[in-house]
N, C-alpha and C positions, 0 to 999 in steps of 0.2 A: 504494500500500500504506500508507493511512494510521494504517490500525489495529496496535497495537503485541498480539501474542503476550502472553493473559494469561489462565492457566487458571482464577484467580480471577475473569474478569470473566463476569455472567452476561448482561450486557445485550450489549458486545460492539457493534461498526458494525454493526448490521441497519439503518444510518441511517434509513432512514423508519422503522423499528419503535420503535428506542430514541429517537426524537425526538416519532411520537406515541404513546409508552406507556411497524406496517410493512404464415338463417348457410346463407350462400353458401358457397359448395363454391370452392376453387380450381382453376386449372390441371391440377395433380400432374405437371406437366413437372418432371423430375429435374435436377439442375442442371446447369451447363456442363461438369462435370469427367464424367460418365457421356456430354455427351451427344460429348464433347473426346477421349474413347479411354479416360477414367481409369473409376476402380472405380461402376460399377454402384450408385446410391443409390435407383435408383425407388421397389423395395420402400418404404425410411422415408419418401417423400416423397409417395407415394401414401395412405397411412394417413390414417384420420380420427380425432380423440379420439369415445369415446364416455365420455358425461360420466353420475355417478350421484350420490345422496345421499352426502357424506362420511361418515364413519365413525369409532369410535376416537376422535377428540378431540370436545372439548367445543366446538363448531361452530357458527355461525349454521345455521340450519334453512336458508335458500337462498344457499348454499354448497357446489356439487357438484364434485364431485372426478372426475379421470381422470388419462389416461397417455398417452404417446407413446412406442415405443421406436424407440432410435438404437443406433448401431455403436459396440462399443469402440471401436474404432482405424479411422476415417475412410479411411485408406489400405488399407486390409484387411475391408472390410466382413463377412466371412463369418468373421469371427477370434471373433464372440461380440456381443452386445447387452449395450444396458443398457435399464433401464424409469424413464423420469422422472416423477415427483409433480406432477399439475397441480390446481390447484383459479380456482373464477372463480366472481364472479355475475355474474347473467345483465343483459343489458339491460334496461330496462325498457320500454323501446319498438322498432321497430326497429331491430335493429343492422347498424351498417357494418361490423362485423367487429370485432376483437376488439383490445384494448389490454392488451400485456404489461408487468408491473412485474418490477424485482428492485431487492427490498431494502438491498442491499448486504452486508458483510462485507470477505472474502467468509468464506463457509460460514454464511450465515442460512440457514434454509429459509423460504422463500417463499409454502410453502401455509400454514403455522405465522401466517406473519407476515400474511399476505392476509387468515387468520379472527381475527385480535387486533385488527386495526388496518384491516377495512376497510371504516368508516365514514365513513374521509377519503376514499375513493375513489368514493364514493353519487355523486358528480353524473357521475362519466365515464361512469355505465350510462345516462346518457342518449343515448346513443350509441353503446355496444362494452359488449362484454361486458368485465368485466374480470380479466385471468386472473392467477395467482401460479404460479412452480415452484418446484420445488427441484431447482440443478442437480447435475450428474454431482459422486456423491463427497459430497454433502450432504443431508439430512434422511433421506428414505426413497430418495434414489436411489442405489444403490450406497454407505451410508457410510461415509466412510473412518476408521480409529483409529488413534489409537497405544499401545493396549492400556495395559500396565503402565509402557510407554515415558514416557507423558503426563506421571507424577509426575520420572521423571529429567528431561526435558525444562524442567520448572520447577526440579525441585533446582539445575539446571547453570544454566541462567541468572538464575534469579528468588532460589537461596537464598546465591550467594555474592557482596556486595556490593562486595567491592573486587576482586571477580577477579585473586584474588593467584595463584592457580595457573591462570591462564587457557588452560596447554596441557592440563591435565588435563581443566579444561570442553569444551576443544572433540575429546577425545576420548569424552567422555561422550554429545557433541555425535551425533557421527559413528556409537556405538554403536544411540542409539536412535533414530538415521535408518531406519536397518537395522532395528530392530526395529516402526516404521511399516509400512517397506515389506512385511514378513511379516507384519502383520494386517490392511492394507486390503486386500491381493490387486493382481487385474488392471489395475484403475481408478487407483490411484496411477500408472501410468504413462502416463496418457491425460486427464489433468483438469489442468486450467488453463481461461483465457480465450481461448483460439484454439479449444479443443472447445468448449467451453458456446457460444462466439458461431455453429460451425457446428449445437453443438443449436438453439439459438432459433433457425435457419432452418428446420431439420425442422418447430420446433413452429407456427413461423410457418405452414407449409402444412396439417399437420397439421390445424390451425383455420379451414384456407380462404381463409388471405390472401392477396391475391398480394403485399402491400405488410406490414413490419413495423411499426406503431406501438408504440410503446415508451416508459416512463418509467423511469429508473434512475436511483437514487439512490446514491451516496456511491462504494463500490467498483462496484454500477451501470454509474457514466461510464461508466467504463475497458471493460467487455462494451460496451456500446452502441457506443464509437467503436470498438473492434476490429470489431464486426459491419459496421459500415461501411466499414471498409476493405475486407474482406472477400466482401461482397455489397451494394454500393454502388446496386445497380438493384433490389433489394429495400428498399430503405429508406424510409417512408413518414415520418409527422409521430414524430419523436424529441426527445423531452425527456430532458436529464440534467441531474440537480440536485445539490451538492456533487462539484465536476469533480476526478477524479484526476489524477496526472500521469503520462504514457506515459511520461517518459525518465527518472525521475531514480532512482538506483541505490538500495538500500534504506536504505545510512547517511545519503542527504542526504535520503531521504523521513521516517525516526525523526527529523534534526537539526528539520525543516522542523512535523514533529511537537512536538517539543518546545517550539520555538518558542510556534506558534498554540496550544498548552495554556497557557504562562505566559501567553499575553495574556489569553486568557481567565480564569486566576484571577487578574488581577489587575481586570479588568473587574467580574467575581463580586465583589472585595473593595472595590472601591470601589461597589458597590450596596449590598452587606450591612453595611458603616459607617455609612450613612444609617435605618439601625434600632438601635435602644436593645438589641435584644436578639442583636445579634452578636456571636460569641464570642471575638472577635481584637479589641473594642474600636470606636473610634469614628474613628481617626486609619489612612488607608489607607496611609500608606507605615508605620506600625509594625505593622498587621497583615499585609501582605507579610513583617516579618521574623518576626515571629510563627508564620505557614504554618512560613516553614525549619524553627525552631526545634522544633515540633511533631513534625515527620517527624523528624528526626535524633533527638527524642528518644524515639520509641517504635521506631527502631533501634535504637538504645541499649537501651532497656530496654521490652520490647512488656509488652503488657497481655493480663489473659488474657480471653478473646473466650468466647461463648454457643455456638461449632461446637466447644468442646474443643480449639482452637490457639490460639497468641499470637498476636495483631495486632499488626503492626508498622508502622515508617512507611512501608513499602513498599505495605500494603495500605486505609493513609491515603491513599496516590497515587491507587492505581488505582480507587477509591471515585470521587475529586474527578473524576479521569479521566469515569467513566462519568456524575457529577453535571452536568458541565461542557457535554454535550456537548448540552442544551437546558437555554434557561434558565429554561422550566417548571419544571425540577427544581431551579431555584437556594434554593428555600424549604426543601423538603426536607432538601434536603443543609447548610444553616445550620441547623437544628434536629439533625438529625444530629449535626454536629461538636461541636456544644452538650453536647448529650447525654454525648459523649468528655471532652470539655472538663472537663465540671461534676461528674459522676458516676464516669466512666470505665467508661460502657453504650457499647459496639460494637454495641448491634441495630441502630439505625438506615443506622451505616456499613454492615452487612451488608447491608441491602436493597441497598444497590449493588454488590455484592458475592457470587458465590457462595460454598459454604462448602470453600473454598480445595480440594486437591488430593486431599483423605481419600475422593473419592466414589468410589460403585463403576465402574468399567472394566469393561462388553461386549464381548465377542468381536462383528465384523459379525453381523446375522441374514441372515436370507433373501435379502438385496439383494447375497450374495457370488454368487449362480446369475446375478446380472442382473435378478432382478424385483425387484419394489418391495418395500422392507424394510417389515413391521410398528414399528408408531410405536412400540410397547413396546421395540422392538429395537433400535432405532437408541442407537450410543453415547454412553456420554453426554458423553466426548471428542470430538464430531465437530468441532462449534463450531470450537475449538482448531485440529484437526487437522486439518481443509479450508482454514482460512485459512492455518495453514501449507505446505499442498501445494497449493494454487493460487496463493499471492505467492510460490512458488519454482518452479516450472511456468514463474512470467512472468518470470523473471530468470536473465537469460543466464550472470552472473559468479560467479565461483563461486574464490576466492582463496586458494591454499595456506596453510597453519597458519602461516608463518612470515610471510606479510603481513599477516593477521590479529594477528598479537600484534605486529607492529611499530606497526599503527593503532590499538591500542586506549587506546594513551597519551593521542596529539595527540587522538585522535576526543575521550576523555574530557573533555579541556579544552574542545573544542569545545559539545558537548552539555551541558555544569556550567554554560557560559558563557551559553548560548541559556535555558535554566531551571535555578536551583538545586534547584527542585521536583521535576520531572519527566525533567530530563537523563539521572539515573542509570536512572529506571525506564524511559526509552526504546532507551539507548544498546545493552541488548543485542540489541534489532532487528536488528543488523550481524551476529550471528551463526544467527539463527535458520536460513538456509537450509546453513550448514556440515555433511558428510557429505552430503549430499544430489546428484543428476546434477541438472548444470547446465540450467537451463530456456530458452525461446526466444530468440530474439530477436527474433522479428516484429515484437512491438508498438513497441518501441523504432525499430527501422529501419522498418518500414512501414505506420503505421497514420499515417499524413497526407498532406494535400491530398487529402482525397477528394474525389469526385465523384459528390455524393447530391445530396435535396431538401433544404433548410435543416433545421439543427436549436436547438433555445433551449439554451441552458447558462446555468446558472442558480449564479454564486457567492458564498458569503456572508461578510463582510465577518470579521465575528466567529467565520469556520467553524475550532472547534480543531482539526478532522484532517485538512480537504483546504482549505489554506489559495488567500484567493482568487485568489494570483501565479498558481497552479495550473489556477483557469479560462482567462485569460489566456492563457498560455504554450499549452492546451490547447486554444482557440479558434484561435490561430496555427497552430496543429500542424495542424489539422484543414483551415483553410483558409477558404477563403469562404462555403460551406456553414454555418458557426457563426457564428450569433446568440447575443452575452451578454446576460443580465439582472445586474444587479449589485445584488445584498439588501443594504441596508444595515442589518444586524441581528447579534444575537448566535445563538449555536447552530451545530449541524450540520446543513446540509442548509435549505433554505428552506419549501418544500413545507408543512411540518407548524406551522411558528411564524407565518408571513408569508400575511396574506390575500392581500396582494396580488401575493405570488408563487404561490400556490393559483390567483388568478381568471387569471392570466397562461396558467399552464401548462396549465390548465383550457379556455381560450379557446383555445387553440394547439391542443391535441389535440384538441378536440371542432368547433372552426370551422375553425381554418387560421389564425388570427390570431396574428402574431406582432407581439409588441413592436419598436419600434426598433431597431439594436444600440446598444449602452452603456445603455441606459436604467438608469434604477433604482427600485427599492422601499426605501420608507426605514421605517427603525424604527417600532414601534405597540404596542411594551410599555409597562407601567409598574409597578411593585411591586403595587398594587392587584391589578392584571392578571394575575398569575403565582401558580404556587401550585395 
């Protein structure tokens, strides 16, 4: 769960997105649990997508969209459907079957991201088609809201900075839990990564495979090694790029955040010194104090912003935050801050930036019967509000009010200590699943040592949200099965910045070729280069 809760952000971990900008018939053998005594899945397993021209959005012309439907509730198939959003292009020559991405988050949608962004993906049609969704609870399948919830959700944690009445937040907390759960409906209690990883087996047959090929990026990993644990003899060539971490609770996943955020703005600031027109000056360790000095003082005293709100330095953070996360965008965002700096113009921070909590709030459309919601319908809280009901779905812990205010002191000093920058705006990640039922525990206890075909893991050295201990520890967990690549570069995610991690994962999926383990890919930017 690297991504930190932030209804202001509009780019958000769709990693591949927000870094570059995201037919053979099968068996239809039903799995082992129908064929074991358990619940009957033929029906979804026998389906074929039928694929058509997209629709509605502003789309590459060959770009066809389709659907798959799956069970709410796996254990209860006859308890109700849901309909998933797929989109792909086609191969351009023979294909072996098809190659599934997800973007990451969680709560991108997928087909959104597949038609923005999938020009990076042109050479894998030389082989598979390649497909996008959007899973259960996100984009058009089913999505979930948190209605008028969405702005108390940021009031409680986003608008009071010293959490001086911190039992009042997290009864706020626990109110608009409640008021989620009565505007997603059914699907709130059935969405996480242990469903999506049993949809991408549906969808996997669905398309005829008998074997999943898959690339996943950022939150990605984390579905892809679940699917493996899971259906371990379904697993064909697997790439994950920006590895998550299965075990670590959500306060050490925000510390761990925090962390790989200050490295990288301070990376960013020792780049953006080496230019005359940097706005923090020419000297990197006094534009580090510089940064502090900035955010504290537009808490103090915000400026007033072009959406009709103040900007504060909390929405300085979460700017740098989504600037940070390729360093394509490192020009930008120094022009940006400039802008702040010189004039005291916020348009530029806003391009990284939505315009904070004032939008309007949908009620679910059509996607609350189970069919695919119309793109006009879908919330505009979904973002938000998938990532928060899928990183508490995956987390088991769930710690009464008075453990929580007893951590929030030590945590504090902890997270201040890790970034004076970004500590504050991560630390309330520890409360985001508060009010909420307790979520799995699978992925923690059982998604290791599996027993698949090799898969490449792919981590990046300078990655600020799934930092790359996290590939590591994740290749361990996994077992012998995982192959790392180790990028030695800055950004999220490798795939989109790194040729050399592009030809890699490229050559893996499309021949079988896998690198080494430990190998590496080393840096290939330069300031010229960026921009």
């Amino acid at each position: 769960m690297p991504a930190k809760l932030s209804i202001r952000s509009s780019v958000r971990r769709r990693a591949a997105t927000g870094a570059l900008g995201l037919a053979l018939l099968g068996t239809g053998v039903a799995p082992a649990a129908a064929r074991d005594g358990g619940p009957d899945l033929s029906r979804f397993y026998d389906q074929r997508v039928r694929w058509s021209a997209c629709r509605g959005l502003e789309v590459p012309k060959d770009l066809q969209c389709g659907k798959v439907t799956v069970p709410l509730d796996y254990a209860r198939p006859g308890a109700g459907t849901l309909d998933l959003a797929l989109a792909r292009y086609r191969a351009t020559g023979p294909a072996r079957g098809s190659v599934l991405l997800n973007f990451g988050g969680p709560g991108g949608s997928g087909v959104s991201a597949l038609a923005s962004a999938g020009q990076a993906f042109m050479p894998l049609t030389n082989g598979y088609d390649v497909v996008g969704f959007d899973p259960r609870g996100v984009g058009r399948s089913s999505p979930v809201t948190c209605g008028p919830a969405t702005e108390k959700i940021v009031e409680a944690i986003g608008g009071d900075r010293d959490m001086a009445d911190a039992r009042a937040v997290l009864a706020r907390l626990r109110d608009a839990a409640a008021e989620c759960a009565r505007h997603s409906g059914p699907v709130l209690s059935h969405i996480g990564t242990v469903d999506s990883a049993h949809d991408m087996d549906v969808i996997r047959a669905a398309l005829g495979d008998d074997r999943l090929t898959y690339l996943g990026f950022s939150y990605g990993t984390r579905l892809g090694a679940v699917y493996a644990a899971r259906f371990p003899d379904k697993v064909g060539r697997m790439a994950l790029d920006g590895v998550d971490t299965l075990t670590e609770p959500p306060a050490e996943q925000g510390l761990a955040g925090a962390r790989g955020q200050q490295t990288a703005l301070e990376h960013f600031l020792d780049w953006c010194v080496e230019d005359i027109g940097c706005p923090f000056g020419r000297d990197a360790r006094d534009a580090r104090r510089q940064v502090v000095r900035l955010v504290r003082s537009l808490d103090a005293d915000p400026v007033p912003s072009s959406l009709g709100r103040e900007f504060t330095g909390q929405d300085l953070v979460g700017a740098m935050v989504q600037g940070l996360y390729s360093r394509e965008l490192w020009p930008s965002m120094q022009r940006a801050i400039g802008q702040l700096t010189d004039d005291g113009d916020t348009r530029g921070l806003e391009n990284f930036v939505s315009g904070g909590v004032g939008f309007p709030v949908r009620a679910a459309g059509s996607g609350r019967d189970g069919g695919l919601t119309d793109e006009e319908d879908v919330p505009r809280d979904n973002l938000p509000s998938a990532l928060m009901a899928v990183n508490c779905a995956d987390d088991p812990d769930r710690p009464g009010a008075e453990r929580v205010l007893r951590s929030l002191g030590p945590l504090r000093e902890r997270y201040e200590a890790a970034s004076p920058v970004f500590g504050r705006y991560r630390l309330t990640q520890v409360l985001m699943c508060y009010g909420r039922p307790a979520g799995t525990d699978y992925i923690r206890e059982r998604v290791k040592d599996v027993d698949t075909a090799k898969m490449l893991l792919v981590g990046t050295r300078g990655d600020p949200a799934t930092p790359y201990r996290w590939t590591v520890e994740t290749a361990e967990r996994l077992g012998s099965p995982a192959v790392v690549l180790d990028n030695r570069s800055e950004g999220h995610t490798g795939y989109a910045s790194s040729r050399c991690v592009h030809r890699k994962v490229d050559d893996y999926l499309l021949y079988g070729t896998l690198p080494p383990d430990g190998s590496s890919c080393g840096p290939e930017d330069a300031r010229e280069g960026t921009g």
